[in-house]
PDB file of N, CA, C and O in Angstrom:
ATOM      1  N   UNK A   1       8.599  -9.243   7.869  1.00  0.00           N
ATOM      2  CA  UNK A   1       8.050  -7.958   7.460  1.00  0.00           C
ATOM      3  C   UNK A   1       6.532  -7.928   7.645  1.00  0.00           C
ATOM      4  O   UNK A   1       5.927  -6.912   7.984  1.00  0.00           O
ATOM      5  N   UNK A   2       6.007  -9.009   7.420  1.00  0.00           N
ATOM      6  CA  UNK A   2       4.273  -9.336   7.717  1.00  0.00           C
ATOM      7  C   UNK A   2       4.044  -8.719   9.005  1.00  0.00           C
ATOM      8  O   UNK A   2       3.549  -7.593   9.054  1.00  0.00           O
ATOM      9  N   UNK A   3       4.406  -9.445  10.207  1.00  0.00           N
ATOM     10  CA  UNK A   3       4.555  -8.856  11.233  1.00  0.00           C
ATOM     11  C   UNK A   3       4.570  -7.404  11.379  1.00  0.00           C
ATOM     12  O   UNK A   3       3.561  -6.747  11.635  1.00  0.00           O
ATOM     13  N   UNK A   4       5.566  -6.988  11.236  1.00  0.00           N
ATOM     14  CA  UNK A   4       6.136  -5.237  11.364  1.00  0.00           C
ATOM     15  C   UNK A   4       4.728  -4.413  10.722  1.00  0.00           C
ATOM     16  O   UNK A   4       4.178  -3.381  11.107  1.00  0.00           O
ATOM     17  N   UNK A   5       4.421  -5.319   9.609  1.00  0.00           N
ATOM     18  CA  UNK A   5       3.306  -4.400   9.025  1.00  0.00           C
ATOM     19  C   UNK A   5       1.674  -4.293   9.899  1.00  0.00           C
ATOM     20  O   UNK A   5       0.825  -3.416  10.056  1.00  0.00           O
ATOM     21  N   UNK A   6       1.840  -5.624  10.288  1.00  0.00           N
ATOM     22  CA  UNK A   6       0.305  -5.884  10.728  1.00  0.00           C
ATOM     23  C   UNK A   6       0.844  -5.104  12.355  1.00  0.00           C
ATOM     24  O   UNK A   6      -0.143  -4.521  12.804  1.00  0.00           O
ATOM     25  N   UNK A   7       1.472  -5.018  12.848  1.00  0.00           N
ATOM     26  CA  UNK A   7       1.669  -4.152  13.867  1.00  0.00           C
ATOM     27  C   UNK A   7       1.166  -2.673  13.206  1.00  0.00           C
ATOM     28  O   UNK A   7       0.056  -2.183  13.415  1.00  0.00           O
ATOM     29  N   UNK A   8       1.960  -2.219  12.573  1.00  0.00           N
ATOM     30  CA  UNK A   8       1.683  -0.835  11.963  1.00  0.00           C
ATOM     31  C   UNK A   8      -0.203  -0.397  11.797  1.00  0.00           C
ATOM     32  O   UNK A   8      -0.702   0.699  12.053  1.00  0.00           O
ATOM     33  N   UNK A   9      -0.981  -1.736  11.262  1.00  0.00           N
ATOM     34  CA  UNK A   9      -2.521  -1.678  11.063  1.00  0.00           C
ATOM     35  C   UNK A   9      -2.892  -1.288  12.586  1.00  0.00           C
ATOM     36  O   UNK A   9      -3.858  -0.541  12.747  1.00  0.00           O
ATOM     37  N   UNK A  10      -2.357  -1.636  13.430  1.00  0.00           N
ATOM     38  CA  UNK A  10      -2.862  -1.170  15.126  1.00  0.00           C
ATOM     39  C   UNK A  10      -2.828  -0.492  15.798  1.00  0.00           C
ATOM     40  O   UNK A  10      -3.554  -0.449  16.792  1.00  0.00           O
ATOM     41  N   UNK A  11      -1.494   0.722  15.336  1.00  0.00           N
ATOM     42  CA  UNK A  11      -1.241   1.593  15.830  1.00  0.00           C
ATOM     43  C   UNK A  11      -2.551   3.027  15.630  1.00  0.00           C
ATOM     44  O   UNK A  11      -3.274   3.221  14.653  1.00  0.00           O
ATOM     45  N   UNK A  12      -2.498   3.618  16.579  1.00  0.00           N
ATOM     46  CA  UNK A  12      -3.618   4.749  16.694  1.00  0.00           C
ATOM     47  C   UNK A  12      -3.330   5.875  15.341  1.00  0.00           C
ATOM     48  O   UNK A  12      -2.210   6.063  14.866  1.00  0.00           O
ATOM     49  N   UNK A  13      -4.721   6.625  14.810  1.00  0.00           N
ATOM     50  CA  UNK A  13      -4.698   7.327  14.155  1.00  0.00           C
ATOM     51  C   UNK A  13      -3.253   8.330  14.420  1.00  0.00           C
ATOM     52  O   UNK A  13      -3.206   8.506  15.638  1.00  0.00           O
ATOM     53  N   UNK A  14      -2.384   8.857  13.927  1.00  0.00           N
ATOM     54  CA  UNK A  14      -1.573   9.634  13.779  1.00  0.00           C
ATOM     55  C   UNK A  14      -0.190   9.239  14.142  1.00  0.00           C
ATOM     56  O   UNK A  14       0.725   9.998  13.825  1.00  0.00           O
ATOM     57  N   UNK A  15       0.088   8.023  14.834  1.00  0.00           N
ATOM     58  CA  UNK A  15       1.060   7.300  14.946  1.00  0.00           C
ATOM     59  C   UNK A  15       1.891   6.793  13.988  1.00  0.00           C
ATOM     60  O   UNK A  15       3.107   6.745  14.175  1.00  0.00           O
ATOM     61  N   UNK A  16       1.318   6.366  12.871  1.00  0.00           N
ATOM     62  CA  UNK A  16       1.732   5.509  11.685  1.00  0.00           C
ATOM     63  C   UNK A  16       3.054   6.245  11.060  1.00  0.00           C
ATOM     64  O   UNK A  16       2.952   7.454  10.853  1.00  0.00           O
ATOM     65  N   UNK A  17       4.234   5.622  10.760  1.00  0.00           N
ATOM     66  CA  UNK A  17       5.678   6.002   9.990  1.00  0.00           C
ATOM     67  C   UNK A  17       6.031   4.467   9.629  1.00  0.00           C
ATOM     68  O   UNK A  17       5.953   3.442  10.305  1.00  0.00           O
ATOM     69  N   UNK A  18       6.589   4.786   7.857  1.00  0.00           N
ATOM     70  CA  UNK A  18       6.788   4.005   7.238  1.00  0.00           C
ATOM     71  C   UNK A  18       8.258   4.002   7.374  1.00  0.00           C
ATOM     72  O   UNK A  18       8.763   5.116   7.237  1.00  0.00           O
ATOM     73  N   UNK A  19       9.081   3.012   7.613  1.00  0.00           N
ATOM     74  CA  UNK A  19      10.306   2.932   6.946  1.00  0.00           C
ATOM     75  C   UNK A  19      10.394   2.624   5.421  1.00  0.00           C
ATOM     76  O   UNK A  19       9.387   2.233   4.831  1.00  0.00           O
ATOM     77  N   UNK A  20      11.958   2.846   4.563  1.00  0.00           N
ATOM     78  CA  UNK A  20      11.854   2.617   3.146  1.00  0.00           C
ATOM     79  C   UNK A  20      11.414   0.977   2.718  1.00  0.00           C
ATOM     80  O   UNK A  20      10.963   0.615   1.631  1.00  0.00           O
ATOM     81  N   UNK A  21      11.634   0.311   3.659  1.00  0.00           N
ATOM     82  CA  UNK A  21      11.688  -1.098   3.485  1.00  0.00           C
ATOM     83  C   UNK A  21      10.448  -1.583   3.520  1.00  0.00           C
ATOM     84  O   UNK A  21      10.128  -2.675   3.049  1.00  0.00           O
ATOM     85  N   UNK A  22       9.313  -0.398   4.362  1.00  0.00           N
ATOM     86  CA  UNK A  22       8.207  -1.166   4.149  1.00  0.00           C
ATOM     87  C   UNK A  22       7.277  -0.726   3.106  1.00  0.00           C
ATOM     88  O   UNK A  22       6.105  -1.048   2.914  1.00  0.00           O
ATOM     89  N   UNK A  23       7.653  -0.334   2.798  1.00  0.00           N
ATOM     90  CA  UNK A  23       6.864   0.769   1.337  1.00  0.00           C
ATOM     91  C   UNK A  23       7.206   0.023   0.191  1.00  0.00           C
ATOM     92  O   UNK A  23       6.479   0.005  -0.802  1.00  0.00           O
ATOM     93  N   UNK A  24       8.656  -0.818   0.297  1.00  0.00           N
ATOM     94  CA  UNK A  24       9.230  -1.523  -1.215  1.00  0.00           C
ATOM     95  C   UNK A  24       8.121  -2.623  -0.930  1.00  0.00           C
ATOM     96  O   UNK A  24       7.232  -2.924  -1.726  1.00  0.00           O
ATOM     97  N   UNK A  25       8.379  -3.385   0.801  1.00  0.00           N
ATOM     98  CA  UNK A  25       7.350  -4.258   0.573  1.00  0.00           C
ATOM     99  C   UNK A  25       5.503  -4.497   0.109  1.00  0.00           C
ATOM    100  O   UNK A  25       4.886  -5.460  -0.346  1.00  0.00           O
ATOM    101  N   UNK A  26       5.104  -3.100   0.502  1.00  0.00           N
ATOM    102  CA  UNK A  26       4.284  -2.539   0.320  1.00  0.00           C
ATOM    103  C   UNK A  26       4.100  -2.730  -1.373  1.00  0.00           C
ATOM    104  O   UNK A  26       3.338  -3.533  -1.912  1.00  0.00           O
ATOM    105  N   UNK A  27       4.754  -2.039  -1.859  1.00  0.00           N
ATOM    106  CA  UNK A  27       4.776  -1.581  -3.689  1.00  0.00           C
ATOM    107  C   UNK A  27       5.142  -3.308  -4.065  1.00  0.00           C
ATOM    108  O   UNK A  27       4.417  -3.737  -4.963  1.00  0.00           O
ATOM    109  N   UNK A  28       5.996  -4.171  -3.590  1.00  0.00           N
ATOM    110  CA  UNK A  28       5.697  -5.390  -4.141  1.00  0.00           C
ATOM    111  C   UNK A  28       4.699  -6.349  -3.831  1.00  0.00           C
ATOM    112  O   UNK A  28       4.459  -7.323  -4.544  1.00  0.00           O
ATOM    113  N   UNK A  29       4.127  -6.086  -2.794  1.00  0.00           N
ATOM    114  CA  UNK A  29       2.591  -6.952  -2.737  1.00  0.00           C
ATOM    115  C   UNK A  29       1.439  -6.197  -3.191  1.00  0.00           C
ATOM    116  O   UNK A  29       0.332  -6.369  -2.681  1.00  0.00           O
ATOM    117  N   UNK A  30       1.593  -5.597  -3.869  1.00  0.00           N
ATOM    118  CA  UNK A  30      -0.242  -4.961  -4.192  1.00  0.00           C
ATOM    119  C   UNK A  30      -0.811  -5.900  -5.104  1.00  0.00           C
ATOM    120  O   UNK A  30      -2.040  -5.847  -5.168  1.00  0.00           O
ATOM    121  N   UNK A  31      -0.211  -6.794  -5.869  1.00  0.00           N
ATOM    122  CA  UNK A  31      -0.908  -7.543  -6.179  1.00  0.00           C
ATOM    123  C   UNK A  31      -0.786  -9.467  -6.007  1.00  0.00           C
ATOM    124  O   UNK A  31      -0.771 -10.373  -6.840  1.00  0.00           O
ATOM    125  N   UNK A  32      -0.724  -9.436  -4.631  1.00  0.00           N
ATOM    126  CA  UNK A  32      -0.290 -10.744  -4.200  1.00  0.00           C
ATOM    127  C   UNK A  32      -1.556 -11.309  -4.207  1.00  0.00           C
ATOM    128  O   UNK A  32      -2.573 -10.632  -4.357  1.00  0.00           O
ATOM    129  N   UNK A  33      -1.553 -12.510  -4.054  1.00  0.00           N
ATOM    130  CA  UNK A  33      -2.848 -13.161  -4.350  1.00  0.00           C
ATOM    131  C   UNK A  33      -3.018 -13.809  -2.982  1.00  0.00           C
ATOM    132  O   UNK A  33      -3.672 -14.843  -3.126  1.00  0.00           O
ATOM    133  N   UNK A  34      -2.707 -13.618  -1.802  1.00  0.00           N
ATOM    134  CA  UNK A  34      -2.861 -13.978  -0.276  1.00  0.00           C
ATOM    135  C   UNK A  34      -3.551 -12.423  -0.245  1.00  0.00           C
ATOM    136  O   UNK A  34      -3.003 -11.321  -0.273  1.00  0.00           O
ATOM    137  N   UNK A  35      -4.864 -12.772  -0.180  1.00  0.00           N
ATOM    138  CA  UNK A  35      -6.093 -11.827   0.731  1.00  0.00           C
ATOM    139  C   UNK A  35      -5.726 -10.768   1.713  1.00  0.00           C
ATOM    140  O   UNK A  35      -5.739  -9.552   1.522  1.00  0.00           O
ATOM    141  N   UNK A  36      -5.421 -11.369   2.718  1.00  0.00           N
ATOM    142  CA  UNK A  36      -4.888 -10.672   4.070  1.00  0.00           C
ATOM    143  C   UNK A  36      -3.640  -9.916   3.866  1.00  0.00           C
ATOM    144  O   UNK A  36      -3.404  -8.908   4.534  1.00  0.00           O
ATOM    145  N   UNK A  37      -2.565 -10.511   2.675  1.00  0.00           N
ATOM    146  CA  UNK A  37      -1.530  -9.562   2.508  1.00  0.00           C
ATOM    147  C   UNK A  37      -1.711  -8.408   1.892  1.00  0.00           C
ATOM    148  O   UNK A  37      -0.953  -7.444   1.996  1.00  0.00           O
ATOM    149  N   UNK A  38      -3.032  -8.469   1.022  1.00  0.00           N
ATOM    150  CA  UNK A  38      -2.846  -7.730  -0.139  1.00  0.00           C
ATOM    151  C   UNK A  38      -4.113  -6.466   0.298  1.00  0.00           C
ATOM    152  O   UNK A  38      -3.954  -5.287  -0.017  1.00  0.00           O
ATOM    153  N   UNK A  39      -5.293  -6.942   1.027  1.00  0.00           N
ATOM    154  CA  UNK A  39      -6.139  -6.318   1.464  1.00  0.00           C
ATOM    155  C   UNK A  39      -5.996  -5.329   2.575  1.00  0.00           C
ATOM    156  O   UNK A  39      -6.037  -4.099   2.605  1.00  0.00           O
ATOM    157  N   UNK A  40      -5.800  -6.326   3.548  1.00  0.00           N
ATOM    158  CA  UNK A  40      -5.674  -5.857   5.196  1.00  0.00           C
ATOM    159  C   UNK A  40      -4.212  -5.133   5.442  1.00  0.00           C
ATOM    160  O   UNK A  40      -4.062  -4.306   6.341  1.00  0.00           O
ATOM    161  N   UNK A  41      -2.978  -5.594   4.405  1.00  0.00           N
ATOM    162  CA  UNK A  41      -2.072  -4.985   4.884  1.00  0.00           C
ATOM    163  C   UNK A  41      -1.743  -3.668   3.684  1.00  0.00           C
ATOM    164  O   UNK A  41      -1.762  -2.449   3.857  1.00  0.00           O
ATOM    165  N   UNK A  42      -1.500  -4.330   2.665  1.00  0.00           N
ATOM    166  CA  UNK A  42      -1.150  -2.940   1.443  1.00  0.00           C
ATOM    167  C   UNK A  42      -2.177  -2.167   1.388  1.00  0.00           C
ATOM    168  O   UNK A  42      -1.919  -1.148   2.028  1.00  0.00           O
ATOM    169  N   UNK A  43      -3.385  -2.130   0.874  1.00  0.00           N
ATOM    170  CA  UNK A  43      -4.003  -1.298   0.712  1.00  0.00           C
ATOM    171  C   UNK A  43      -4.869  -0.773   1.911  1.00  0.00           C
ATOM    172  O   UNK A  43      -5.294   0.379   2.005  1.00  0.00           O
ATOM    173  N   UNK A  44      -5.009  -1.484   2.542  1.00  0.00           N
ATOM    174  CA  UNK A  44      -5.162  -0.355   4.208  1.00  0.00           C
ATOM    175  C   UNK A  44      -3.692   0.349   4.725  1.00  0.00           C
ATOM    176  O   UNK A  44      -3.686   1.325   5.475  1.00  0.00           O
ATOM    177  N   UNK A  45      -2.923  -0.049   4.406  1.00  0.00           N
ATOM    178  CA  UNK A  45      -1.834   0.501   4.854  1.00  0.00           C
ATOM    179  C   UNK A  45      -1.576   2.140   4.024  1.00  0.00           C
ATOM    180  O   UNK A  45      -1.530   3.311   4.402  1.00  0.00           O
ATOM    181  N   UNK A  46      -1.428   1.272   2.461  1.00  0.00           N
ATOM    182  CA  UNK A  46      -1.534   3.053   1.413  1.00  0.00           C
ATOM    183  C   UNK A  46      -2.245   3.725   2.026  1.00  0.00           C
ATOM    184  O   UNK A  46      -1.787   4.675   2.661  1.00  0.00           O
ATOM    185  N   UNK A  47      -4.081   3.322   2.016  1.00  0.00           N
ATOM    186  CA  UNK A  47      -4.953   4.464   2.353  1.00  0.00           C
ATOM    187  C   UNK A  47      -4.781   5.105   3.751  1.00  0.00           C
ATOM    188  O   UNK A  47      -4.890   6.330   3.778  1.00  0.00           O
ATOM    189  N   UNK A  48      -4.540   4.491   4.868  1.00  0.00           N
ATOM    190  CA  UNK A  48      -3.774   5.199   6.214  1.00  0.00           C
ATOM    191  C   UNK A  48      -2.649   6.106   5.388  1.00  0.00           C
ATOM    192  O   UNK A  48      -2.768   7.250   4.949  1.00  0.00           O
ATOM    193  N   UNK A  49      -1.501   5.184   5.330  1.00  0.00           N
ATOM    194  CA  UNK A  49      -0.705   6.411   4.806  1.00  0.00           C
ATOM    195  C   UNK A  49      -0.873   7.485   4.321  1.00  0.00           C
ATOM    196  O   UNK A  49      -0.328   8.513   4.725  1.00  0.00           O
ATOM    197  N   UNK A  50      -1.786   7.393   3.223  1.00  0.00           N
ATOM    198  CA  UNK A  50      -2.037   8.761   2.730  1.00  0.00           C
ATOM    199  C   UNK A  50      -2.842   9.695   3.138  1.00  0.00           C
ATOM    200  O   UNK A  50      -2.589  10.882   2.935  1.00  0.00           O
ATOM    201  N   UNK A  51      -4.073   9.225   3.856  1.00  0.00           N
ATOM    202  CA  UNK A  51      -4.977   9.633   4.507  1.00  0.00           C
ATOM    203  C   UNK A  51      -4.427  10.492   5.986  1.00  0.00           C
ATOM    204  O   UNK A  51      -5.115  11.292   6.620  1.00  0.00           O
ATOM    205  N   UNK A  52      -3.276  10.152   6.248  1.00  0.00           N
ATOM    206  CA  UNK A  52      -3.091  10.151   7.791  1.00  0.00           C
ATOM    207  C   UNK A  52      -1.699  11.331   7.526  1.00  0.00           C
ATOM    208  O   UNK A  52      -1.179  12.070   8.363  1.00  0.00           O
ATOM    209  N   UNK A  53      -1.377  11.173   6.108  1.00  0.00           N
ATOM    210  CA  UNK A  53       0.354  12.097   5.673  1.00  0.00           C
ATOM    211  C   UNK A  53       1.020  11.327   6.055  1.00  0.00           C
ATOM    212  O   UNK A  53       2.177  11.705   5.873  1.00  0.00           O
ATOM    213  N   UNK A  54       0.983  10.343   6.539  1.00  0.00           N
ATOM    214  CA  UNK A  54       2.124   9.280   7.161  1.00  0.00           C
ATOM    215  C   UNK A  54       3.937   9.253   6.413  1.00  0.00           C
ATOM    216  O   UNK A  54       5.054   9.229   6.928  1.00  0.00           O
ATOM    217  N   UNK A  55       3.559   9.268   5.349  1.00  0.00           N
ATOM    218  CA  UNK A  55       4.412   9.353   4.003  1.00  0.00           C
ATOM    219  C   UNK A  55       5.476  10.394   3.816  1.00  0.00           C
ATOM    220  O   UNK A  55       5.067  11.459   3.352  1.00  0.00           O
ATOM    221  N   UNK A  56       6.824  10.303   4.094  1.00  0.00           N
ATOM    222  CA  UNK A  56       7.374  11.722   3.790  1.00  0.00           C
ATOM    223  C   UNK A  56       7.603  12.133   2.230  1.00  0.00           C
ATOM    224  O   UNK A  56       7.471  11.187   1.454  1.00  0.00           O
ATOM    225  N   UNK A  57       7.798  12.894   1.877  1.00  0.00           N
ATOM    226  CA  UNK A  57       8.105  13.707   0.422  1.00  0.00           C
ATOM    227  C   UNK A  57       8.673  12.283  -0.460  1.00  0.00           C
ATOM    228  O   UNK A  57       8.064  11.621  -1.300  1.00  0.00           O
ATOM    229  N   UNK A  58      10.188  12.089   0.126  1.00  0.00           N
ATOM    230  CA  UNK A  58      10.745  11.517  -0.361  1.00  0.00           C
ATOM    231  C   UNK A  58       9.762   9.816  -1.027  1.00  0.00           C
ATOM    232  O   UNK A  58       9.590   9.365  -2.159  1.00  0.00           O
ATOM    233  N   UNK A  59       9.246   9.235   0.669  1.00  0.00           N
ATOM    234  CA  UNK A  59       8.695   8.212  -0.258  1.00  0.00           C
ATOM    235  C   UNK A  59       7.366   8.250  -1.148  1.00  0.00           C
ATOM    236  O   UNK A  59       7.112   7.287  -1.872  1.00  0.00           O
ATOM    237  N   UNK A  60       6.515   9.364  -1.096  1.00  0.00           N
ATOM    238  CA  UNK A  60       5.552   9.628  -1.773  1.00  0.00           C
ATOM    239  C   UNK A  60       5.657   9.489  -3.214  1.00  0.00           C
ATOM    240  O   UNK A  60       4.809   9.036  -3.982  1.00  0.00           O
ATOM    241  N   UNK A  61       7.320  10.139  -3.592  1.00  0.00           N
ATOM    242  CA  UNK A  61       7.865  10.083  -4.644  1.00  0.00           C
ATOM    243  C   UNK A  61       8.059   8.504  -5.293  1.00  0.00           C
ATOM    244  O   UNK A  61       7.475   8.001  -6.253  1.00  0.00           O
ATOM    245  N   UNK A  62       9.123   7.915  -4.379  1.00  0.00           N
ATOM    246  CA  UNK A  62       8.892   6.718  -4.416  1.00  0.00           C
ATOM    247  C   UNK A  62       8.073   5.609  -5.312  1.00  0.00           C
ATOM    248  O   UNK A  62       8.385   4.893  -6.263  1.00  0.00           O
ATOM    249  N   UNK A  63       6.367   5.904  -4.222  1.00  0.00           N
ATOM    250  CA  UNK A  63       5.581   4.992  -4.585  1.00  0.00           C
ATOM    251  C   UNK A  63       4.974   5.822  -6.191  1.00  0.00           C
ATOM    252  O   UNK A  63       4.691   4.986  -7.050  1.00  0.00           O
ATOM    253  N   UNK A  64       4.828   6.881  -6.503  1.00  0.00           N
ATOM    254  CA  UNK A  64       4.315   7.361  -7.422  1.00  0.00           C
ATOM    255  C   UNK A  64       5.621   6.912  -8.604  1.00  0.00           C
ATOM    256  O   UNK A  64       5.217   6.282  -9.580  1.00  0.00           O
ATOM    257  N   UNK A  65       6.736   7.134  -8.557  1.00  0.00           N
ATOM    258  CA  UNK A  65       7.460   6.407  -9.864  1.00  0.00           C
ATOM    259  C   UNK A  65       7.261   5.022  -9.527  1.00  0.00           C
ATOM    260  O   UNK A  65       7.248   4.428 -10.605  1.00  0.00           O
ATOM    261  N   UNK A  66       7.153   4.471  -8.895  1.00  0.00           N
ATOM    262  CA  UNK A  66       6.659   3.223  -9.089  1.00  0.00           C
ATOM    263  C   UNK A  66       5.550   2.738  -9.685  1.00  0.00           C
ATOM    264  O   UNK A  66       5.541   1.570 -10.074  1.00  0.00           O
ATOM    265  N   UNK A  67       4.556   3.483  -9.831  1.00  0.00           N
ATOM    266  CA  UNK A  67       3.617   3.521  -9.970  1.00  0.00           C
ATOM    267  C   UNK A  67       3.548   3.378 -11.802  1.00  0.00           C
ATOM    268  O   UNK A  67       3.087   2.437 -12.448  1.00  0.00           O
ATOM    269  N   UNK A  68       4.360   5.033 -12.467  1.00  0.00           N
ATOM    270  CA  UNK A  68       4.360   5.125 -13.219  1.00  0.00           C
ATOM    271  C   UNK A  68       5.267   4.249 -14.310  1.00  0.00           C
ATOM    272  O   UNK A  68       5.057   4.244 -15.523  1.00  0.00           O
ATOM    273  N   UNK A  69       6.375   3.473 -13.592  1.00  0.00           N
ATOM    274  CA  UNK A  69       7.164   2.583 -13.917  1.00  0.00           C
ATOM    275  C   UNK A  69       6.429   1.500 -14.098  1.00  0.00           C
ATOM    276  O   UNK A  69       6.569   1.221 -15.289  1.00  0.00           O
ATOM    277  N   UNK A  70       5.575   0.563 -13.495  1.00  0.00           N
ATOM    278  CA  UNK A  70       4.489  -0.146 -13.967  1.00  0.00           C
ATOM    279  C   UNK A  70       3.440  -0.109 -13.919  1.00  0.00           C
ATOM    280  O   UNK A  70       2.621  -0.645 -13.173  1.00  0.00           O
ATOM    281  N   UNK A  71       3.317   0.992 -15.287  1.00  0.00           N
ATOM    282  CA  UNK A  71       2.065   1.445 -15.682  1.00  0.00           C
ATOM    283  C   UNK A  71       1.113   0.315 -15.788  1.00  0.00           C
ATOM    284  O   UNK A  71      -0.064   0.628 -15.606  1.00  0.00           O
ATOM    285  N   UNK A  72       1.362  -0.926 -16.042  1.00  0.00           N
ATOM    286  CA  UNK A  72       0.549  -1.847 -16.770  1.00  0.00           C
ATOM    287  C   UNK A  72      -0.033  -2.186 -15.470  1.00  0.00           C
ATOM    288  O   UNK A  72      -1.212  -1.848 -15.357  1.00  0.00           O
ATOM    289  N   UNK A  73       0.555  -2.835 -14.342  1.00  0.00           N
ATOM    290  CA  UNK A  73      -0.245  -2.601 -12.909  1.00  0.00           C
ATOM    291  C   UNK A  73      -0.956  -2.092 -12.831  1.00  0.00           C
ATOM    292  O   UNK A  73      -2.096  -2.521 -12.657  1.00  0.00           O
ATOM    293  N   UNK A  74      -0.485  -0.370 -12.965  1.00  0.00           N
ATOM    294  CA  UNK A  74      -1.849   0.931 -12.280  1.00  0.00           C
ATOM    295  C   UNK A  74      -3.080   0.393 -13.390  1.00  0.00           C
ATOM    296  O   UNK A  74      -4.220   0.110 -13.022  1.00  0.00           O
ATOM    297  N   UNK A  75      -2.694   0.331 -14.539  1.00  0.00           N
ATOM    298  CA  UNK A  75      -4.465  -0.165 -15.385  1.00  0.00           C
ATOM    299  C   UNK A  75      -5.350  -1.079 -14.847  1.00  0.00           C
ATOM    300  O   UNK A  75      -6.579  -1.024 -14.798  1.00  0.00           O
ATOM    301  N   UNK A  76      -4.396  -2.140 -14.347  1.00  0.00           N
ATOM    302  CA  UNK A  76      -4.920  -2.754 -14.070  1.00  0.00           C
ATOM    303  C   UNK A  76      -5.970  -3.417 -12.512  1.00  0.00           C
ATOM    304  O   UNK A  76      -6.890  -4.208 -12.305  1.00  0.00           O
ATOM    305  N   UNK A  77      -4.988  -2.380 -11.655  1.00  0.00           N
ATOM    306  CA  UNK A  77      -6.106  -1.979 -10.315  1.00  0.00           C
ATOM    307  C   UNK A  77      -6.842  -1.285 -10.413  1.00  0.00           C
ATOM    308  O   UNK A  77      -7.878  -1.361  -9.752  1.00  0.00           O
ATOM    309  N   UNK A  78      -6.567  -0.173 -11.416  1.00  0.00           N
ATOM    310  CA  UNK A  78      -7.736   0.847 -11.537  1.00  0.00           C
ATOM    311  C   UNK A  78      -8.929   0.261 -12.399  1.00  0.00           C
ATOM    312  O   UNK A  78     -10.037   0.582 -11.967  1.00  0.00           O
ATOM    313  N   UNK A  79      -8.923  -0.438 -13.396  1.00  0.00           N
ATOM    314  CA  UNK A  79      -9.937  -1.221 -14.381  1.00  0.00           C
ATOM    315  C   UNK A  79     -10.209  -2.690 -14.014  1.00  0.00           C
ATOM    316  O   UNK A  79     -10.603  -3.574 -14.775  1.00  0.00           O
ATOM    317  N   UNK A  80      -9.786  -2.823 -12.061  1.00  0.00           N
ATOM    318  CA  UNK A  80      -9.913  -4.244 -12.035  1.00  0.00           C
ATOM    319  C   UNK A  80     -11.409  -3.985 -11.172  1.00  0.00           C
ATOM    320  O   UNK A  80     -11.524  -3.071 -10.355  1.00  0.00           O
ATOM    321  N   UNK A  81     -12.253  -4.717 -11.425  1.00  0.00           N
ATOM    322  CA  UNK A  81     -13.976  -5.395 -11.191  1.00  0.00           C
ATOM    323  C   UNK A  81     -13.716  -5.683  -9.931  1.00  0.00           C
ATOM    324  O   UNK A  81     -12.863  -6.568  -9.984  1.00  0.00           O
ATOM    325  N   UNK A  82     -13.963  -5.442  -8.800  1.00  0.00           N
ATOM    326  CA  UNK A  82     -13.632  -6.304  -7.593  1.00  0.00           C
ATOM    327  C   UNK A  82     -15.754  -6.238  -6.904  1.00  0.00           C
ATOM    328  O   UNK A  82     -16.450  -7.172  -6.506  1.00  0.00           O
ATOM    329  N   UNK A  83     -16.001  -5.178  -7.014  1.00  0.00           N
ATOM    330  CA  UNK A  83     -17.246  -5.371  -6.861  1.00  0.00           C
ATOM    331  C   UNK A  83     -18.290  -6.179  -7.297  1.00  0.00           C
ATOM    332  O   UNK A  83     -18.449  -6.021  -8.507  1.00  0.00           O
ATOM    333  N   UNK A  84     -19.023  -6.933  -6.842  1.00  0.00           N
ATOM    334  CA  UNK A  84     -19.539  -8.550  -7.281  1.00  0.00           C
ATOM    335  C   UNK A  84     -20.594  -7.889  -7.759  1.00  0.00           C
ATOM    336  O   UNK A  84     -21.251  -8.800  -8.262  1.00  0.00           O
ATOM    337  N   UNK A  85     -21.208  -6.863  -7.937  1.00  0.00           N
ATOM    338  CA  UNK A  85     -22.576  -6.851  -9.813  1.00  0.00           C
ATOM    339  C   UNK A  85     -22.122  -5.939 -10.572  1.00  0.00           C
ATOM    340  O   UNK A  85     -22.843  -5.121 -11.143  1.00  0.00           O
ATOM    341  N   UNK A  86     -20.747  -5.986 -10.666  1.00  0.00           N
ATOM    342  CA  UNK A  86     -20.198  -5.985 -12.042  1.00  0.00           C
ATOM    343  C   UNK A  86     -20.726  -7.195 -12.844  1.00  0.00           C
ATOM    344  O   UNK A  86     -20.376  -7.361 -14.013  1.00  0.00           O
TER     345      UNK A  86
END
């Protein structure tokens, strides 16, 4: 799935489509502790996605009950320090 994804990072602006499988993988690495999985592929991947509409209805839905299903996650990316002069 690494693969499939880091292909997806290369493809040209407006190209990008998610299958369901990569969105679960997606929603289960956001907080992996491998750099490159968690940086370069999930969260460049979300922000393309969303940025680009990549996303149909259905999985938008998806990632947002997911979201709200572990709430304790969303606190915690949103209130996490990643900027170094914090």
């Amino acid at each position: 799935m690494q693969n499939e994804l880091e292909q997806l990072v290369d493809l040209p602006e407006g190209k990008l489509v998610f299958t369901n499988e990569q969105i679960q993988f997606l929603l289960d690495n956001i907080g992996n502790l491998n750099p490159h999985i968690r940086d370069n592929l999930v969260y460049t991947l979300f922000a393309r996605g969303f940025s680009e509409n990549a996303f149909k209805q259905k999985q938008i839905q998806v990632i947002i009950d997911s979201f709200i299903q572990n709430r304790g996650l969303l606190d915690k990316l949103i209130n996490q320090k990643t900027m170094p002069f914090f």
